[in-house]
N, C-alpha and C positions, 0 to 999 in steps of 0.2 A: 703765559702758558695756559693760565686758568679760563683765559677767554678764547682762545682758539682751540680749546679742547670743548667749550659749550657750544663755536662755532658746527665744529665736527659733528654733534651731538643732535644737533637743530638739524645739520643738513642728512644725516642718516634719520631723523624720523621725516622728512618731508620725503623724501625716496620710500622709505616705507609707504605712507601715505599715498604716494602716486602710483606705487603697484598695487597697492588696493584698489585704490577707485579703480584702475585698468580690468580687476579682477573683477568689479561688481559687475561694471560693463559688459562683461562677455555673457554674462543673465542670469544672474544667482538670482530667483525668485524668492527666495525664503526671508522674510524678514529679520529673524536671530540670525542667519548667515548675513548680513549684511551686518552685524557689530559684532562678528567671530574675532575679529582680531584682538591678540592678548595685550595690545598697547593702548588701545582705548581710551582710558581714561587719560592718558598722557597728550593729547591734541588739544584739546582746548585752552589749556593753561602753559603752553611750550611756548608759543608764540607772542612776541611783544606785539604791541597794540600801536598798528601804522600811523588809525585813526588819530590818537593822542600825538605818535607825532609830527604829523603832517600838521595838527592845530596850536604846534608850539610847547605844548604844555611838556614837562619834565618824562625823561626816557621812561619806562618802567624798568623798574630795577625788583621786581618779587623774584623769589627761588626758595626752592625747597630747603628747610633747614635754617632759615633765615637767619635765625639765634641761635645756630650751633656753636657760637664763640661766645657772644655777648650776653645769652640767657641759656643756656642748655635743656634748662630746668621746665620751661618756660609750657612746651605743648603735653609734658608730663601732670604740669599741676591743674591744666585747665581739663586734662582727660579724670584726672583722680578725685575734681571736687566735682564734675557732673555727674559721675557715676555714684559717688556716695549722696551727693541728694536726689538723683533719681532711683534710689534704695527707700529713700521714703517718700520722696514726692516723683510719680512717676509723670506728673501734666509739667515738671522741668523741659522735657523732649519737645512738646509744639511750644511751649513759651520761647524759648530760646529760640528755635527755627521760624516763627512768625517775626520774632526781633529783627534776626537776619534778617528775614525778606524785606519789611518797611524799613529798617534800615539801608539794605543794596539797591532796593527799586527807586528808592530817592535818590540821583543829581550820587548813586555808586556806594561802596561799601566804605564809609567814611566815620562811623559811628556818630555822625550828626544827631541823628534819631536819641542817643541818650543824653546831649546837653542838654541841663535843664534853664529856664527864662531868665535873664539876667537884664541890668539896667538896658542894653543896647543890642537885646538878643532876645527874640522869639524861639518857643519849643516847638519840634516837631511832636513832641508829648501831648500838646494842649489841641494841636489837628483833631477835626472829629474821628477821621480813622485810626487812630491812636490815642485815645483816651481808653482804649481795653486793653491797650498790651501791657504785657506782665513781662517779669524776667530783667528787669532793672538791679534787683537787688543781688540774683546773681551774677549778675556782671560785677557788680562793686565787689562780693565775695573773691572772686577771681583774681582781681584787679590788687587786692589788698595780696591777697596771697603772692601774686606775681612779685609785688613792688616790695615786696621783704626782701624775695630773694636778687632781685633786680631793680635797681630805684632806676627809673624814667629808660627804660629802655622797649620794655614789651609794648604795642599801643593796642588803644581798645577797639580798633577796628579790627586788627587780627584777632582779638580775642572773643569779638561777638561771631565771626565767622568760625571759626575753629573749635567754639562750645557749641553751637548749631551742628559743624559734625557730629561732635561726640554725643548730642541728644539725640541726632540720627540713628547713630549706631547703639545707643543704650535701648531704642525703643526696637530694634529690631532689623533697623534697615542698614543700606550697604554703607562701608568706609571709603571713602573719596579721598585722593593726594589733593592738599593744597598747597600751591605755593604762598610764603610771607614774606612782610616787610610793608605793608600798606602800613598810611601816616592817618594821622585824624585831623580832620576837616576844624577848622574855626568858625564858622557857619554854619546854622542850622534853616531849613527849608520847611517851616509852616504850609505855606500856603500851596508849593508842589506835592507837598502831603496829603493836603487837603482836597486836590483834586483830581491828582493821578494815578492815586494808588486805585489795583482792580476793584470792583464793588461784587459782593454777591449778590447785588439782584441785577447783574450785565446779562443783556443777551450773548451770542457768540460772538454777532460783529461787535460788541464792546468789549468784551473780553481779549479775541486776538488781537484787537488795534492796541489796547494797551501794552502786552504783553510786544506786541510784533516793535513797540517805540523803542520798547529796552533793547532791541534785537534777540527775540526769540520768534521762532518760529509758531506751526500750528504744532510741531510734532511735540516739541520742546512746553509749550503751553499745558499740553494734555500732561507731561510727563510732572510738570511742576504743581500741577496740580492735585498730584497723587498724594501730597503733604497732606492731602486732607482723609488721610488713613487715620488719624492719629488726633487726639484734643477732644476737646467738646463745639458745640455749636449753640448759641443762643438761641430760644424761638423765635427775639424778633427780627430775624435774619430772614426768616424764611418760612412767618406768619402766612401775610398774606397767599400763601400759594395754596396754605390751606382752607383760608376763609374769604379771602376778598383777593383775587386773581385777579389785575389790572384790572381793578375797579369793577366787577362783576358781580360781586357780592357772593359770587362761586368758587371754590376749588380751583385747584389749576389741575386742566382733563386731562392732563397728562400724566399725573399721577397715578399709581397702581393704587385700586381702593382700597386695597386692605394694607396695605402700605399708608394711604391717608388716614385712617383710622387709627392709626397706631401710633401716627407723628399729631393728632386731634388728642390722642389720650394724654401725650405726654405734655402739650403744651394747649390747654384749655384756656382759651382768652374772655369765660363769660364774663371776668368779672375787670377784666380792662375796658378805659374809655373810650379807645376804636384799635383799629389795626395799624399793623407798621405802612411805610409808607406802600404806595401800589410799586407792582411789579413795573419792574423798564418797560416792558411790553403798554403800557398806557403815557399818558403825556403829566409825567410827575411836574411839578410846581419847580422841584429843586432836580438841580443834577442826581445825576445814582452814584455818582462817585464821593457823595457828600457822606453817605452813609458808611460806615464801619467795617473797614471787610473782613471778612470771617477768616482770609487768610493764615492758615498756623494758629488758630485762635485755641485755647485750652480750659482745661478744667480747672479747676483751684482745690481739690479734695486731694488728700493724701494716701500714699500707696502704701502695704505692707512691705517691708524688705524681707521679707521669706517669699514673697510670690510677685514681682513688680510686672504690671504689665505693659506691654511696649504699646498698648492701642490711648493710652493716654484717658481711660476709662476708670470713673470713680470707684473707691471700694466701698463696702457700706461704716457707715458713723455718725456716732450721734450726735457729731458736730458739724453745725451747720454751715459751712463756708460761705464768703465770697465771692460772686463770680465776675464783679468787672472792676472793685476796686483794687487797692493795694495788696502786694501777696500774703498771704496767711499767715501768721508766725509758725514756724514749723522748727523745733529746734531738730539739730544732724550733728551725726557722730563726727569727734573729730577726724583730719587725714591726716596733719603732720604734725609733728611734735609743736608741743606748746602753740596750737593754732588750734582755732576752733570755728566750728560754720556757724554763722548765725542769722536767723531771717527777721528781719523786725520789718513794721512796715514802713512805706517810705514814704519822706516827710517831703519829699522836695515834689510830688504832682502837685499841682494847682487846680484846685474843680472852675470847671468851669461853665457858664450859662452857652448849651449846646444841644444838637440833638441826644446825645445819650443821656442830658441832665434831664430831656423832656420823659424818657421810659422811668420804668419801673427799678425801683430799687435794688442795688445789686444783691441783696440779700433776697428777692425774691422774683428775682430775673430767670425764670424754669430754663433749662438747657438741654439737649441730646447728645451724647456721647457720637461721634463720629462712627465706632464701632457700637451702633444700636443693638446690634443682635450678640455681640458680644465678640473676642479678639477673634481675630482671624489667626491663619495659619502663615501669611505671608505678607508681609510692608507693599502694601499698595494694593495685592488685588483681589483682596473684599473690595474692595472702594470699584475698582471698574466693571467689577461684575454687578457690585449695586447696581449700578446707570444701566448696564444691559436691561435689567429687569425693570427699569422707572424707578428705582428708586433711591436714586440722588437725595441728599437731602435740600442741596442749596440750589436754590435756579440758575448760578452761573454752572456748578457742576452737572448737571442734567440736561444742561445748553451744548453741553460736547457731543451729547447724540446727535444734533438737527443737523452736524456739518460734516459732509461727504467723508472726509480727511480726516477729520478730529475721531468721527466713530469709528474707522480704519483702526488708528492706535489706540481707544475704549479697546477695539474688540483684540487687539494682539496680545497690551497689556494684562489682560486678563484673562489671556490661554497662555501667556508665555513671562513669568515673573520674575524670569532671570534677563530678562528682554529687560524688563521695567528697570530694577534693581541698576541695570546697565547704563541708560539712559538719563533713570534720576541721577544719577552717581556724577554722570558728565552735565548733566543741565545744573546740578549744583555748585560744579565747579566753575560753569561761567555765570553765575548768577554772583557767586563770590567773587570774582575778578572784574567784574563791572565799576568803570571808571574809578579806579582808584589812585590813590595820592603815593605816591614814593618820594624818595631820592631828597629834595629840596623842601616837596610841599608838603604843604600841612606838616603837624606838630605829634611828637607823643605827648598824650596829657598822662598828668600824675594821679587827676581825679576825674576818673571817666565821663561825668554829669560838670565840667566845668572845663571852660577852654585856661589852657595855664597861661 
């Protein structure tokens, strides 16, 4: 009965679906008129995934409520412990949603990305684009908390995509349904880490080819990228644009000068040995995909909890953080009885001889808050109105003007933020639904950073 009432269900929104598009057809011009409909975000997560099994691999079995029997508890504790550490550390919001992403853009949302190196297992930790991600120790926070009330049932794939929402929505931006029951992977992927994750110094065509391999579109790209409303950004992400522009020893002209001046003030490099590497635009030595991407990248400073701000922007203090090693000790009020959060830093990264070993030390690696001029009013669109005006901070984000189509949704997103809101909302939820394990595969681990 349970299944031919889900049949039922699936075949009344695909009829839905087909009088829509029948309806766009007839020539609704309006961009917000073409995602009017109140079911929205329920399309890209309804549908099982042909793909998977036409290639044999196990049905997918996700659905809403997953643990409505077996954990109940389960999407209550992981909303209750984000929100009380984003009451004092508010860079919890892009740490956890950069995790997602390098976690889902690898080989699916498997939590690969937090096993840590073992006798007959490389990290995706130790990749050069993941030697800055943060937000490991809240997952094990999570993870301890789940496995009291539930021993071996919750896994930590569902649990790094479902704290990613709930930073979403702590920081300001919209709540997304997702469906659970993703399994975690026993393998971890180094080296697809190493050279597929997007790079911020991509032009467009490297940016959509990556993005287009996950199967995401150009609209979907633009829309994914709007994560970068929120965090911090390191200068040497997007040095050179300032001072050596694809090996010119100039600026990059396309910058608004007073705009360059202002990103000159904050990240003065007299007193480094040279600049980051050159822009994609010249003929680098090394791939650009070797470098670090600034994806969801975050601050490390902590927030008041009288005033948290959703842009992921430092407050002032007179201590000096961190900015790419381990997370700050930050102690947090407790949530539930006899539990308490606790951030120590974490023992199990490995340093390693790399490009980020070759910069400047995290303690004095200067950064710019994503919101430079300070929060904005709405999740996403400061960020496209910057680019309107040149003033991107990262070359791959100010790469979305040069293309016909990509600046079409710059210029929507940024007159229509409930457009945006709408679009991240569904580009999130198939970002999280991307190749994942159910049913048979893969395992729940008991300790997120170790295959059981």
């Amino acid at each position: 009965m349970r299944k031919f009432s889900l049949l039922i269900f699936v075949l009344c929104i695909l009829i839905s679906l087909k009088n829509q598009n029948a309806e766009t057809k007839k020539g609704s011009s309006s961009i917000s008129a073409y995602w009017s409909s109140s079911s929205w975000d329920l399309y890209p997560s309804m549908f099982l995934s042909i793909e998977d099994e036409e290639e044999g691999l196990p049905q997918r079995s996700l659905e809403y409520d997953f643990y409505r029997t077996s954990c109940p508890q389960a999407e209550n504790i992981i909303r209750e412990v984000i929100r009380e550490i984003y009451k004092v550390r508010s860079s919890v919001a892009p740490e956890i949603l950069r995790l997602a992403f390098h976690d889902c853009f690898i080989e699916g949302c498997d939590a690969s990305v937090l096993l840590d190196s073992a006798e007959d297992l490389k990290s995706e930790k130790d990749s050069a684009p993941n030697e800055s991600l943060k937000g490991f120790d809240t997952i094990d926070i999570i993870k301890s908390q789940v496995e009291e009330v539930c021993p071996g049932v919750v896994s930590c794939a569902d649990i790094v995509v479902l704290a990613a929402r709930e930073g979403v929505v702590q920081a300001g931006g919209p709540f997304y349904p997702l469906l659970t029951g993703r399994r975690d992977s026993f393998r971890s992927f180094p080296d697809i880490a190493t050279y597929e994750l997007p790079s911020p110094l991509a032009d467009l065509s490297e940016t959509l080819a990556s993005f287009s391999s996950r199967g995401f579109d150009e609209r979907e790209t633009v829309t994914l990228l709007g994560a970068h409303s929120i965090g911090t950004i390191h200068c040497k992400f997007f040095e050179s644009r300032l001072y050596n522009f694809g090996g010119t020893n100039k600026p990059d002209p396309s910058m608004d000068p007073q705009f360059l001046n202002q990103m000159r003030s904050r990240c003065n490099n007299s007193d480094a040995p040279g600049s980051p590497a050159a822009s994609p635009s010249s003929d680098a030595p090394e791939p650009s995909s070797l470098v670090p991407p600034a994806s969801f990248d975050s601050p490390e400073s902590s927030s008041t909890a009288s005033s948290p701000s959703y842009d992921g922007s430092p407050s002032p203090s007179s201590e000096k953080p961190g900015r790419m090693g381990a997370m700050s000790s930050v102690a947090a009020p407790s949530i539930f009885p006899q539990r308490s959060l606790s951030f120590s830093p974490s023992s199990s990264r490995k340093s390693t001889v790399s490009y980020e070993g070759s910069l400047q030390s995290s303690m004095e690696d200067p950064g710019v808050p994503m919101t430079y001029e300070g929060p904005g009013i709405d999740f996403g669109s400061v960020y496209y109105h910057r680019l309107l005006q040149g003033r991107g901070i990262l070359y791959a984000d100010q790469q979305l003007m040069s293309g016909e189509e990509t600046r079409i949704w710059v210029k929507a997103y940024a007159s229509d933020v409930t457009l945006f809101r709408r679009d991240f909302a569904q580009a999130m939820i198939k970002l999280s639904d991307l190749h994942v394990l159910t049913g048979s595969a893969g395992q729940v681990r008991f300790n997120c950073s170790r295959v059981a």
